[in-house]
C-alpha positions in Angstrom: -38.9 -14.4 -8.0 -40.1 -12.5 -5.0 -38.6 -15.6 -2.7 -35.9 -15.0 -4.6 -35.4 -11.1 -3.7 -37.4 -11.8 0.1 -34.4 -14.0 0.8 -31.7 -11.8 -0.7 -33.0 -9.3 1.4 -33.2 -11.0 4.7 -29.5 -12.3 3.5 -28.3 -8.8 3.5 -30.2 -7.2 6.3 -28.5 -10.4 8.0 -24.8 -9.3 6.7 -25.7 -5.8 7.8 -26.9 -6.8 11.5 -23.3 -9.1 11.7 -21.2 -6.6 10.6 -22.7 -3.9 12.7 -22.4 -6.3 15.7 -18.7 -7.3 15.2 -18.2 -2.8 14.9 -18.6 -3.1 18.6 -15.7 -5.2 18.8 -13.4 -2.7 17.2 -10.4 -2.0 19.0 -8.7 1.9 18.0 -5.4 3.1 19.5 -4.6 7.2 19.5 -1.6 8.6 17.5 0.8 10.2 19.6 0.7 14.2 18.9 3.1 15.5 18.1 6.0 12.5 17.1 7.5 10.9 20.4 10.4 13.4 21.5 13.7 12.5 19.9 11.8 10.9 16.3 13.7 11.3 13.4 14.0 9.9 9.6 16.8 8.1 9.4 19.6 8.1 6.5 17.9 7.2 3.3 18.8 3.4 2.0 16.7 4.0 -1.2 17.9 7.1 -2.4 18.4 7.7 -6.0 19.6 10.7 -8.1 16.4 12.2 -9.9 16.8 12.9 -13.6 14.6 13.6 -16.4 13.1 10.9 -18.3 10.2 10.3 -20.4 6.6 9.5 -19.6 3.2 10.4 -21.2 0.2 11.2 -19.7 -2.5 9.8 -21.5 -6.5 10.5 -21.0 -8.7 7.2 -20.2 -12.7 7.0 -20.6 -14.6 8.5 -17.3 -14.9 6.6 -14.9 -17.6 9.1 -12.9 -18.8 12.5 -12.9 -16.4 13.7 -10.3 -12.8 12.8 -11.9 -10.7 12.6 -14.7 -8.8 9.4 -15.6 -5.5 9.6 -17.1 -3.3 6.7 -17.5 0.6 7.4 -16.8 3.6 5.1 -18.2 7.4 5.6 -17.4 10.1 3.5 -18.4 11.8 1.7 -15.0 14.6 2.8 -12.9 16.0 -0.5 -13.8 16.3 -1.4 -17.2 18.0 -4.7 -16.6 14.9 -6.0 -15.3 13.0 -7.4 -18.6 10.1 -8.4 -16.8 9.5 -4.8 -15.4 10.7 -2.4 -18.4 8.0 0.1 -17.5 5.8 1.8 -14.8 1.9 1.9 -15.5 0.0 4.2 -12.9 -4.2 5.6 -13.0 -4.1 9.3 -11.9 -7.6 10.3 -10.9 -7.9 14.1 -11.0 -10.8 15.8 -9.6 -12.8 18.0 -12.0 -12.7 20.8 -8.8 -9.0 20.9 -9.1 -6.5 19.4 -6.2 -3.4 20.4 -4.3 -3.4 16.8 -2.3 -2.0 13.7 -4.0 -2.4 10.4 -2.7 -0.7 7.6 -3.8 -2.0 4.1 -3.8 -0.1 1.0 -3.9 -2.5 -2.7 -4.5 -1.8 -6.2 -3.3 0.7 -8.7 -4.2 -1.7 -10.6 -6.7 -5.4 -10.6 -8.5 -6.8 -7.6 -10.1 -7.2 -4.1 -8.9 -10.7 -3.9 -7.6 -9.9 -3.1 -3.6 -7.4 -0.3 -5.1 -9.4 1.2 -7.5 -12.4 1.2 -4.7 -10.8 3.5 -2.5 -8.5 5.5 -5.0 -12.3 6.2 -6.7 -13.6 7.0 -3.4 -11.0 9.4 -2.1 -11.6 10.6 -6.1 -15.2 11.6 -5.1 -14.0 13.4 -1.9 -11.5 16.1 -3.7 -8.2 14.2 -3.5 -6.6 13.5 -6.3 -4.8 9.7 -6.5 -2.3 7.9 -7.9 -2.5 3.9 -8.4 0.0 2.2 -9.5 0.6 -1.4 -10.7 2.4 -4.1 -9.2 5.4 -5.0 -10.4 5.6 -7.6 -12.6 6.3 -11.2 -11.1 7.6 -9.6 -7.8 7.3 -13.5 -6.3 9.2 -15.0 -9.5 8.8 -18.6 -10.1 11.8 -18.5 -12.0 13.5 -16.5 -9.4 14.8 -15.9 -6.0 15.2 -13.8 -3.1 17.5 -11.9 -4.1 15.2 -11.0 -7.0 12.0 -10.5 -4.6 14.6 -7.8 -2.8 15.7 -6.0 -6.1 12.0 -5.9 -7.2 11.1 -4.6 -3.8 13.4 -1.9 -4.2 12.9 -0.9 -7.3 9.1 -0.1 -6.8 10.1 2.0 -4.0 12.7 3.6 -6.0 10.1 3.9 -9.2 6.9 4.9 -7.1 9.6 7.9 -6.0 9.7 9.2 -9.4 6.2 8.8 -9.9 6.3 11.4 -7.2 8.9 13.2 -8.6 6.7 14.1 -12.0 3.8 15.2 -10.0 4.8 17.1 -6.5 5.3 21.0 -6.6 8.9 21.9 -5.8 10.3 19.0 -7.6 12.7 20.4 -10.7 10.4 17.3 -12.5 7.2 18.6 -11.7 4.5 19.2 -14.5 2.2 21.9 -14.2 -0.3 22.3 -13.5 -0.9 18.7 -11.8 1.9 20.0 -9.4 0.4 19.1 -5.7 2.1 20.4 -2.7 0.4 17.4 -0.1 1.0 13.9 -0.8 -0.4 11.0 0.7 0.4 6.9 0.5 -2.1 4.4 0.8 -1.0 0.5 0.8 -3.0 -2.3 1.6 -1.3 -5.8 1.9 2.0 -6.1 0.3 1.0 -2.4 -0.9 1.0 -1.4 2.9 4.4 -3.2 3.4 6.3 -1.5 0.4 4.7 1.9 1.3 6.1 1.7 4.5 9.7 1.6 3.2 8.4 5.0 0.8 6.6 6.9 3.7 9.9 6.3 5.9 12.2 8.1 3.7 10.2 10.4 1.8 9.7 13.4 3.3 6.8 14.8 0.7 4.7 12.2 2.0 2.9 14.0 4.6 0.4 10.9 5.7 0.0 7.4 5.7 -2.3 4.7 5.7 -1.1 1.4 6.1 -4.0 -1.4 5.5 -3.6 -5.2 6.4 -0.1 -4.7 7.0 3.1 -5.5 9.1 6.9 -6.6 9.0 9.0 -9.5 8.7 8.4 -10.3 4.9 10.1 -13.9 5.8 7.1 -14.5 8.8 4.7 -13.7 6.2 5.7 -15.8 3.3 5.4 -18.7 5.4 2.0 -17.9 7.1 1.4 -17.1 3.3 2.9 -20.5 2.1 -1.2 -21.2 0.5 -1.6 -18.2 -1.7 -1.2 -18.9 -5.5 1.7 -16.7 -6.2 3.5 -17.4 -2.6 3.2 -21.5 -3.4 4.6 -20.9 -7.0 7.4 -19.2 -5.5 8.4 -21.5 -3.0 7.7 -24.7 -5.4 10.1 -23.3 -7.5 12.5 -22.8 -5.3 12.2 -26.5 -3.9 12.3 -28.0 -7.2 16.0 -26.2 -7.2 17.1 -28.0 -4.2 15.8 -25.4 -1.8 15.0 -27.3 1.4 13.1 -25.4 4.6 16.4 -24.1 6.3 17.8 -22.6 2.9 14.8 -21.0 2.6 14.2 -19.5 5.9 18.1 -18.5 5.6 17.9 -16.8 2.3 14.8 -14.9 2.7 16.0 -13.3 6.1 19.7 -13.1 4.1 18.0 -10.8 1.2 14.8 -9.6 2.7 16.0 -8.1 5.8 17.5 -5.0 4.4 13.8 -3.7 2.9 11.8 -5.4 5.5 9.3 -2.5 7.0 10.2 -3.4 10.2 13.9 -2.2 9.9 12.4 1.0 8.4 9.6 1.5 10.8 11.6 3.9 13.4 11.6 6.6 10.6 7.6 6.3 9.9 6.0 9.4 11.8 3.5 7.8 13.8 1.4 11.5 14.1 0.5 10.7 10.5 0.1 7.0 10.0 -2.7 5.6 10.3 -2.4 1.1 10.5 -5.5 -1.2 10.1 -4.9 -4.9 10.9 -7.0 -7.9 11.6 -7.6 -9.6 14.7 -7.5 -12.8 13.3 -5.5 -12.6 10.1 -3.7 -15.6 9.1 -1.7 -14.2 6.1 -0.5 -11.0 8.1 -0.4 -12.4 11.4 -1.7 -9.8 14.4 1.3 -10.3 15.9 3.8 -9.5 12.9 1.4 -6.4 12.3 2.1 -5.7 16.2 5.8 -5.6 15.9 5.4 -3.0 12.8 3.2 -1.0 14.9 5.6 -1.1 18.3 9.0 -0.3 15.7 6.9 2.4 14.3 5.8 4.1 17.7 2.5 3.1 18.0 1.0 5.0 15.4 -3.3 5.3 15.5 -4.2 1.5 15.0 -7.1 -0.1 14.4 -7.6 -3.3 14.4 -10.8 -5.1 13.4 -12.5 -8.6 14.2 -11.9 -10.4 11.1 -9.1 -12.0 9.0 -7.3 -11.3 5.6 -10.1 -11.4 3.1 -12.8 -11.0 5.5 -12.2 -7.6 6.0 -13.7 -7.2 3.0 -16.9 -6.8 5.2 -15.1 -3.7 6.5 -14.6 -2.3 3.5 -17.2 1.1 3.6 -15.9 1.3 7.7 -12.0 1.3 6.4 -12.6 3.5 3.7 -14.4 6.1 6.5 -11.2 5.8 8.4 -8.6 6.1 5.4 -10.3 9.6 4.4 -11.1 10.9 7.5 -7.3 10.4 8.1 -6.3 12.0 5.3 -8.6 15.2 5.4 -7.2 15.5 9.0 -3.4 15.3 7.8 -3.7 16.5 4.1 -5.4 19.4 4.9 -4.6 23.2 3.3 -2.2 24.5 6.0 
């Protein structure tokens, strides 16, 4: 047993010793301040009218001695979608009180775990968060593009009025979880959907765009392996989809909520992007041409790939709350 633990330990201290080495080889780009003269949100493509609707707010066992948990549910902007009749969302309220929201948007598959870590740990440090589910089948075997574009839509559309129930000055607000600073987080497919939210939104008043980038069509194909990506397409191709219907279609119906047509209304002075070097699911380069559209926002971009930034994790959660006490603030 104490081989056992003497070579977990040396295991570890190993880790430790590789991961400190490869911090040298960090590579972090300053935000412009203020925006670049001349930046401006465009028109919003995802507006929607706000109006009342129900929800309930319901309190969850404690997670740690910080925060509340309170578990809220919302029925969908779009009730035609059967697979997605409802919104299911973990508010974290610290026991200290909070005016600073921060919203945080997971993955495209899996469980939770990487969301919950830093919506906990921003918990711990005062801010209050917001993490919502995934929709439902948002790469539907049974499906199409067209599909993957309405589901796209209609989380930024229902993360919006998720928004809409909690920010002060909203005619939906509830008191007294009313904050007056609001915050996204997305990591992976999170990051790219939060784009299109942060763009538009104009109560979101920082960003934080993990593992991310543009061209949804360049990253389904670099992402051609992963479980729910391979169902997709193999359902596709046993509809008669060959390669160059595919390519067409998902540029045909993914272009219009790809981040990088969005990206010009992002304020880079408040986002914050985190990529990997060597990350073959969200390509450096496709997270370069997110970061160019979007002004060169503070990037940083780390010596690993996809999952291996994993290894990162306590490094990219320093960065994600430093940038958020900078830009969240009381004014």
């Amino acid at each position: 047993m104490k081989n056992v633990r003497s070579m977990s330990a040396r295991r570890g201290l190993a880790l430790g010793w590789i991961v400190t080495s490869l911090a040298g080889c960090v590579i972090r780009t300053a935000a412009p301040d203020p925006a670049p003269l001349g930046w401006t949100r465009r028109a919003d493509p995802f507006a929607y009218r706000p109006n009342e609707f129900p929800f309930t707010l319901a309190a969850a066992p404690e997670e740690a001695p910080g925060f509340a948990t309170w578990m809220l549910d919302y029925p969908s902007h779009d009730t035609a979608d059967t697979k997605n009749p409802s919104v299911h969302a973990v508010l974290r309220y610290p026991h200290a009180g909070s005016d600073a929201l921060i919203v945080v948007l997971p993955i495209l598959g899996g469980d939770y775990s990487e969301t919950d870590y830093f919506a906990r740990g921003l918990a711990d440090r005062g801010f209050a968060t917001l993490r919502f589910d995934r929709k439902a089948d948002v790469l539907d075997s049974e499906g199409d593009f067209q599909l993957v574009a309405r589901r796209i839509r209609n989380t930024v559309v229902d993360v919006r009025r998720g928004i809409d129930l909690l920010a002060s000055g909203s005619p939906l607000a509830r008191q007294p979880m009313a904050f007056s600073r609001v915050g996204l987080l997305g990591i992976s497919l999170g990051s790219m959907i939060g784009s299109l939210i942060a763009a538009y939104d104009p109560r979101v008043d920082a960003t934080a765009l993990v593992l991310t980038g543009g061209d949804f069509a360049e990253v389904l194909d670099h992402a051609r392996d992963e479980v729910e990506v391979k169902a997709f397409l193999a359902g596709l191709e046993s509809r008669g989809y060959d390669a160059d219907r595919i390519r067409h279609e998902a540029h045909w119906y993914l272009d219009a909520v790809d981040p990088l047509r969005h990206a010009a209304s992002l304020d880079p002075s408040t986002t914050l992007m985190v990529q990997g070097r060597f990350d073959p699911i969200v390509p450096f380069d496709v997270g370069t041409w997110l970061w160019e559209a979007a002004h060169r926002p503070e990037r940083v971009v780390l010596p690993t790939g996809h999952y291996s930034a994993v290894l990162f994790l306590p490094y990219i959660e320093g960065l994600i709350e430093d940038h958020f006490e900078r830009h969240l603030a009381p004014h």
